[in-house]
C-alpha positions in Angstrom: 102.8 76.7 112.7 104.1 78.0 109.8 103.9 74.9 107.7 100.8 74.7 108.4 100.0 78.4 106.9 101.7 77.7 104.4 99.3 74.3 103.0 96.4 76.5 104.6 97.1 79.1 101.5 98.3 76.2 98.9 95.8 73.4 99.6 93.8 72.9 102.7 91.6 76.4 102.8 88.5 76.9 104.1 86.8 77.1 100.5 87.4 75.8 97.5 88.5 79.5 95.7 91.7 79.5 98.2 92.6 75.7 97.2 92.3 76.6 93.9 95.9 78.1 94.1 98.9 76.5 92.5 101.1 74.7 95.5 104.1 77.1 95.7 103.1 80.5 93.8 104.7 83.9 94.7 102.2 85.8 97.0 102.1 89.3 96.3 100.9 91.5 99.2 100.3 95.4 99.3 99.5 96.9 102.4 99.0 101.0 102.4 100.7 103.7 104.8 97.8 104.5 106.5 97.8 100.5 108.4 99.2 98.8 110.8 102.1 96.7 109.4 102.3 94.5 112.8 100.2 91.7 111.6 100.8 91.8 107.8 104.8 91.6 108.9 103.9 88.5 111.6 102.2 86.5 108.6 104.7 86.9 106.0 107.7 86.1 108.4 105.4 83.2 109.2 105.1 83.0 105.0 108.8 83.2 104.7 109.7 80.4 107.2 107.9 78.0 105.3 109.3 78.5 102.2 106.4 80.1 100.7 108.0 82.7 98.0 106.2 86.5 99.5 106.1 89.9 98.2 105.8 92.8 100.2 104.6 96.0 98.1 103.8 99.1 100.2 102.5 102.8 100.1 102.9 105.6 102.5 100.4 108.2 102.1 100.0 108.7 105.4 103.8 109.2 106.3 104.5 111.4 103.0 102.2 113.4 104.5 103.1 113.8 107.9 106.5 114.6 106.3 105.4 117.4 103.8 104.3 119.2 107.3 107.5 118.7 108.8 109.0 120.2 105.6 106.7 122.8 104.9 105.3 121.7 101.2 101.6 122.0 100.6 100.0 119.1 100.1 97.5 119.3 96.9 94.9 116.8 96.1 93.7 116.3 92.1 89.9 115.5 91.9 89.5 113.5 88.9 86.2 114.5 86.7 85.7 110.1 87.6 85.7 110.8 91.5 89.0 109.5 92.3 91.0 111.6 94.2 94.8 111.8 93.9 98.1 114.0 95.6 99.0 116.6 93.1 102.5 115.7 92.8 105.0 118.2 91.9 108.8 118.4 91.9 109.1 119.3 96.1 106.0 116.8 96.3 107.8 113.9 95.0 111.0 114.7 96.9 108.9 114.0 100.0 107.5 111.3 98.7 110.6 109.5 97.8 112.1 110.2 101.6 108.8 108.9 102.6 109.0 105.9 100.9 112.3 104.9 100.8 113.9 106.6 104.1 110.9 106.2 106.9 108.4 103.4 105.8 110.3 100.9 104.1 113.5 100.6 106.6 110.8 99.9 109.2 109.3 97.1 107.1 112.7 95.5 106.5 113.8 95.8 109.8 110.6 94.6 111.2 110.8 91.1 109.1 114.8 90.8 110.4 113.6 91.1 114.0 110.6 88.6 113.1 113.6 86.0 111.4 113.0 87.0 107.9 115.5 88.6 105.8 114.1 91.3 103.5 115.6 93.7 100.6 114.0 96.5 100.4 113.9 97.5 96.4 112.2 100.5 94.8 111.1 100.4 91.2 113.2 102.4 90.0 115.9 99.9 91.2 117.3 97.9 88.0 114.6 99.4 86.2 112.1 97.3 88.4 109.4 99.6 87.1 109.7 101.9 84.0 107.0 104.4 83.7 106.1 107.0 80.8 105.2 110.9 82.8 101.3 111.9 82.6 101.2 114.9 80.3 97.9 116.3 81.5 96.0 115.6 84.3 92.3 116.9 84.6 91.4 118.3 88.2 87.9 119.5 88.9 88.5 122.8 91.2 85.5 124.9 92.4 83.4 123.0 89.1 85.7 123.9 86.7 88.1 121.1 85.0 91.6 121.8 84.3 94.8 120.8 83.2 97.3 120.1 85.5 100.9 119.7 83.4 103.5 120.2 86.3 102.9 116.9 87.7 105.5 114.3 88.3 103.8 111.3 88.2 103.6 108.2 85.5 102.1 105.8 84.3 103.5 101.6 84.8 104.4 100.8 80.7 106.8 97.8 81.8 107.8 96.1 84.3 111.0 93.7 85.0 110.8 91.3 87.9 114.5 90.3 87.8 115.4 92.5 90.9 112.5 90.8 92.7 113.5 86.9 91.6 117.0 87.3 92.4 115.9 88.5 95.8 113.1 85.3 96.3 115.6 82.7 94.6 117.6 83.6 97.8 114.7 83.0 100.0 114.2 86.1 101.5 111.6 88.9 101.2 111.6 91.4 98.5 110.0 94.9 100.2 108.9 97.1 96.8 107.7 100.2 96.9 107.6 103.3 94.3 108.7 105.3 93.0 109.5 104.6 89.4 111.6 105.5 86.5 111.4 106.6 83.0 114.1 105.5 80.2 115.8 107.9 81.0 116.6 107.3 84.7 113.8 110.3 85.9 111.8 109.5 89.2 108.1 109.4 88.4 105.6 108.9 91.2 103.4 105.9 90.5 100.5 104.3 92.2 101.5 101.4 94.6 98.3 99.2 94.1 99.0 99.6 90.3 102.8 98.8 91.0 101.7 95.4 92.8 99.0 94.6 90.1 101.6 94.7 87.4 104.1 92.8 89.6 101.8 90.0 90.4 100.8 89.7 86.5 104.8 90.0 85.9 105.7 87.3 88.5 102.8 84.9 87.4 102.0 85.0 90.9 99.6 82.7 92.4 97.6 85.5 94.8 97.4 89.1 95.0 96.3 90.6 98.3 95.3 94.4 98.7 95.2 94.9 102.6 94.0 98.6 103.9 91.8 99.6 106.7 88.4 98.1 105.9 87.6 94.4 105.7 86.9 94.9 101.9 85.4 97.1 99.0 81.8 98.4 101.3 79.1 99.9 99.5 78.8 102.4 102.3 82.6 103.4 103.6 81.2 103.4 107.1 79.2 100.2 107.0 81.3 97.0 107.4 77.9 94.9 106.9 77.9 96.6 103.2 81.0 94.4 102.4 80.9 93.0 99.0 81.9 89.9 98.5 82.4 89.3 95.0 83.5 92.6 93.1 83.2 92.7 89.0 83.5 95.8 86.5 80.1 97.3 87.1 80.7 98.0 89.9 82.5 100.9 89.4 80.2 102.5 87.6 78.2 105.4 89.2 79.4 106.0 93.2 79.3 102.0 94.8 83.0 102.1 94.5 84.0 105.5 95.9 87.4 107.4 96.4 90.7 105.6 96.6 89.0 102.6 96.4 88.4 103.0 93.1 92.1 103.1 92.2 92.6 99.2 94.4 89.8 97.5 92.7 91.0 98.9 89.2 94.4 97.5 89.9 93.2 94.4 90.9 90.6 93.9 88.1 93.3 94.3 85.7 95.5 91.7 87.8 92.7 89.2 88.0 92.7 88.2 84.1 96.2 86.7 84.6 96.4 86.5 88.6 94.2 83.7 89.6 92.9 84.7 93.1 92.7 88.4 94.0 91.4 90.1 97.0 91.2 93.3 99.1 90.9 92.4 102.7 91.6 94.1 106.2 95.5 94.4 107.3 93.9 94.5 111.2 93.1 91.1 111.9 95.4 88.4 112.9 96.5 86.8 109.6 95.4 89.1 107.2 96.8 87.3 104.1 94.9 83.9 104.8 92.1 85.5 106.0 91.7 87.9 102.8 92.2 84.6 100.7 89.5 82.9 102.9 86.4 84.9 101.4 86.1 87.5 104.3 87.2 90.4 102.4 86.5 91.2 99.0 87.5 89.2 95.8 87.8 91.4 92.4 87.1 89.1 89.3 87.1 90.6 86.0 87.2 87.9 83.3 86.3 84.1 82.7 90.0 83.5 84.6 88.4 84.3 87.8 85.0 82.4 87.4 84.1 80.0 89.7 85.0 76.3 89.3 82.6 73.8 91.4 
């Protein structure tokens, strides 16, 4: 069974986009807090077993927000003058975050592959300066119509990364779990989105396929309209509002990842093999450049 997955994502897929893929290629996969992991964790212990080198990159939005309740911070949101909306995040933000991350959702993934046969390290990016960031001076917020600065935040922008960490973890064969946050040169924890995290990882890696999983089958023109799916996402699109919300920030990530990453796609993490299934054509695939053309 999980040879089989294995040549289904290497060779023998149902179109000729997914066989496109070079035999053996890292898979990077990022699936958000807000999803269930139970299927993404089945296919890459499935992944693992066949020797098929897997990536798991994760978020937790959801959980770092259940846990700034339980603590008592206030969560903020920044509305971009774009659209894209982000969590304001501040010195007792990005504590919670951290715990989040690292102490609640990434010990469940790690232990969830071990019970599934798979052995995982769980790795942050600020881990042997996986990810090394440079701190957002300014960010603008649009609050009752005004914009303004916003200069106490404590997140970053990804200026280099170092897959080391992550090779030394697959040349052993097992699972590298990655997650933000990440540092600057000077050993400071900077926030960092986690779609941009596994972008830049896949690019770093030379990895084969990037996979975005979240809670829709794909990037939909209307949010609640599954049947709005669009299958073949490009730059234009997000211009003006087809691309809305934290969308926006997955199919920027994986634009940028598609000029060197040869298949990328968002896809739902709520079917049964999400990975395949994303690489199949019935989610999204983001294609910025000539790289990603198709080749009949």
């Amino acid at each position: 069974m999980a040879q089989d997955l294995a040549q289904d994502l290497t060779g023998r897929a149902p179109n000729a986009l997914v066989g496109n893929s070079a035999p053996g290629g890292v898979i990077v996969v990022k699936i958000g807090g807000g999803s269930d992991p139970e299927r993404v964790l089945d296919e890459v212990a499935e992944l693992a077993a066949a020797g098929r080198p897997t990536v798991l990159v994760h978020g937790g939005g959801a959980v770092a927000d259940r846990l700034s309740e339980q603590l008592g911070v206030e969560r903020q949101v920044i509305r971009s003058p774009d659209g894209t909306h982000s969590r304001r995040t501040d010195e007792a933000m990005l504590d919670v975050i951290t715990l989040a991350l690292l102490g609640r959702v990434k010990p469940q993934l790690v232990s969830g592959l071990r019970l599934r046969g798979a052995r995982a390290v769980g790795l942050s990016g600020a881990d042997g300066a996986l990810l090394t960031a440079t701190r957002k001076p300014a960010l603008r917020s649009v609050q009752d119509g005004r914009t303004v600065l916003i200069r106490d935040d404590r997140s970053g922008r990804i200026e280099h990364v170092d897959p080391t960490p992550v090779r030394a973890v697959l040349d052993r064969g097992d699972v590298p779990v990655v997650s933000p946050p990440a540092s600057d040169t000077a050993g400071n924890l900077l926030n960092v989105d986690a779609d941009e995290a596994a972008a830049r990882l896949a690019a770093a890696l030379c990895a084969s396929a990037l996979v975005l999983l979240t809670d829709v089958c794909g990037v939909l023109a209307d949010p609640d309209d599954p049947s709005t799916r669009i299958a073949e996402v490009r730059p234009h699109h997000l211009t003006g509002d087809v691309v809305r919300g934290r969308m926006r920030h997955k199919v920027r990530a994986g634009l940028r990842a598609s000029r060197t990453v040869q298949q990328v796609a968002i896809g739902s993490a709520h079917q049964h093999r999400p990975i395949q299934q994303a690489l199949s054509g019935t989610g999204s695939w983001l294609r910025e450049g000539e790289r990603g053309e198709r080749h009949e």
